[in-house]
N, C-alpha and C positions, 0 to 999 in steps of 0.2 A: 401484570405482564405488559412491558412495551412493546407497540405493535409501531411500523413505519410504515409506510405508502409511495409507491413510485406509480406513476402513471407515464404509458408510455404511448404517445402518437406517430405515426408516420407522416412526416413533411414532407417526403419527397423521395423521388424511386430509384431505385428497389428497395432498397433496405436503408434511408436515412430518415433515425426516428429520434425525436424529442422526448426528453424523460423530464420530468417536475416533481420533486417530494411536495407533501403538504404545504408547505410555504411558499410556494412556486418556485424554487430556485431549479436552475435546469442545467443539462448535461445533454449531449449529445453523441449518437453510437451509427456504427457503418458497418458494415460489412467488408470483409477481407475483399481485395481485389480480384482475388481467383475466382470468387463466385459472383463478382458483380458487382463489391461496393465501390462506390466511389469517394473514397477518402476525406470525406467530409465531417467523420468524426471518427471517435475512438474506438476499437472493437470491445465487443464485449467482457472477453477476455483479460484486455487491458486494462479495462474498469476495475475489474477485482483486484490486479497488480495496485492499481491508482489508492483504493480503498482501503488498502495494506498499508503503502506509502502515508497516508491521510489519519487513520487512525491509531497506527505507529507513531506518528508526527507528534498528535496531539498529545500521547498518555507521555511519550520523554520531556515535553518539553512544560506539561502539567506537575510531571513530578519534579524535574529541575528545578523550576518555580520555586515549588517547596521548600525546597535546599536551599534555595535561596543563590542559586547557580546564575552566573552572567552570561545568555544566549545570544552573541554578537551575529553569528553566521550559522543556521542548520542547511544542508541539501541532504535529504534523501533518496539512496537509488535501489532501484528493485528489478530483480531482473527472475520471471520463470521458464524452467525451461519445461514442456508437454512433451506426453509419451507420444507415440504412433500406436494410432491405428481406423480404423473402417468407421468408426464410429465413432464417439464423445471421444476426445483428449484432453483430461484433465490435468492442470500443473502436479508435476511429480515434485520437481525441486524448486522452492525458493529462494532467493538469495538477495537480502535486506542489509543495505551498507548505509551507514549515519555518519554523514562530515561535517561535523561543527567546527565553529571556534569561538575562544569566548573565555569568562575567567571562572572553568570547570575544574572541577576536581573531578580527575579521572577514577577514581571508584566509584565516586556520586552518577556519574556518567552511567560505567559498568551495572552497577546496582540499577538505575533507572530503565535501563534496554533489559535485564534481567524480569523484571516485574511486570514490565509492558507485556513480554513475549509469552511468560506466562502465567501472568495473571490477569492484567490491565484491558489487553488489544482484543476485543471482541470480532474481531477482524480475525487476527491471526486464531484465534481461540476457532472458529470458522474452517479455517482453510487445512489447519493442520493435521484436521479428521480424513485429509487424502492428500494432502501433499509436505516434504521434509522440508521445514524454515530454518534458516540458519540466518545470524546474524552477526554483524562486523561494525567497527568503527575507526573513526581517524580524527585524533583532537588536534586541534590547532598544527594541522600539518604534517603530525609527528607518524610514525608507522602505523598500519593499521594492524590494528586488534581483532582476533574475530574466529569467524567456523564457530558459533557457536548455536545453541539448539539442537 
């Protein structure tokens, strides 16, 4: 079983804490303004948005590879929207858009955000135990593709 490690410190107040995996690489989190943070880093929340984006990222453009696909330009955007209420608000809905360009072949493409979402993204495989992802794309410009998951 693979296990990861984050450690997390407080730098500075109230709520701006340093995170480190095992390697020391680091990340930094804040709290929402309403309660106090002061914008100094990401909210937590966000992070998991970020880690969607991130390991989404890597399985399309791993499996691209493969294919043997030309990846001139990727941006991916992610956007959740959370329920209301008094207590935890967890992302209900996800919404995952992939703008490449490059010299793909649009089903290769399809096929790859196909396999990431459910099979590959251990991210999404994560999230979608309580919140609905759906996925969209836009190749070289052209319409976007998408509502899917």
């Amino acid at each position: 079983m693979a296990t990861s490690r984050i450690t997390l410190e407080r730098i500075g107040e109230p709520f701006y804490f340093e995170l480190k995996n095992a390697a020391g690489n680091t990340a930094y989190i804040d709290a929402a303004p309403a309660i106090g943070g002061t914008g100094k880093g990401v909210r937590p929340m966000e992070m998991l948005l970020m880690g969607l984006a991130g390991c989404s990222g890597i399985d399309v453009v791993n499996i691209l590879r493969k294919q043997r696909q030309r990846i001139d330009s990727m941006r991916v955007e992610v956007e959740g929207e959370r329920g209301e209420s008094d207590g935890a608000n967890p992302f209900e809905n996800i919404r995952v858009k992939f703008l490449l360009t490059g010299e793909i072949d649009e089903s290769h493409l399809k096929r790859a955000l196909e396999l990431t979402f459910d099979k590959y993204c251990s991210v999404a495989k994560t999230l979608e135990k309580s919140a609905q992802i759906s996925w969209e794309y836009r190749l070289n410009s052209s319409a976007e593709h998408g509502d899917h998951g």
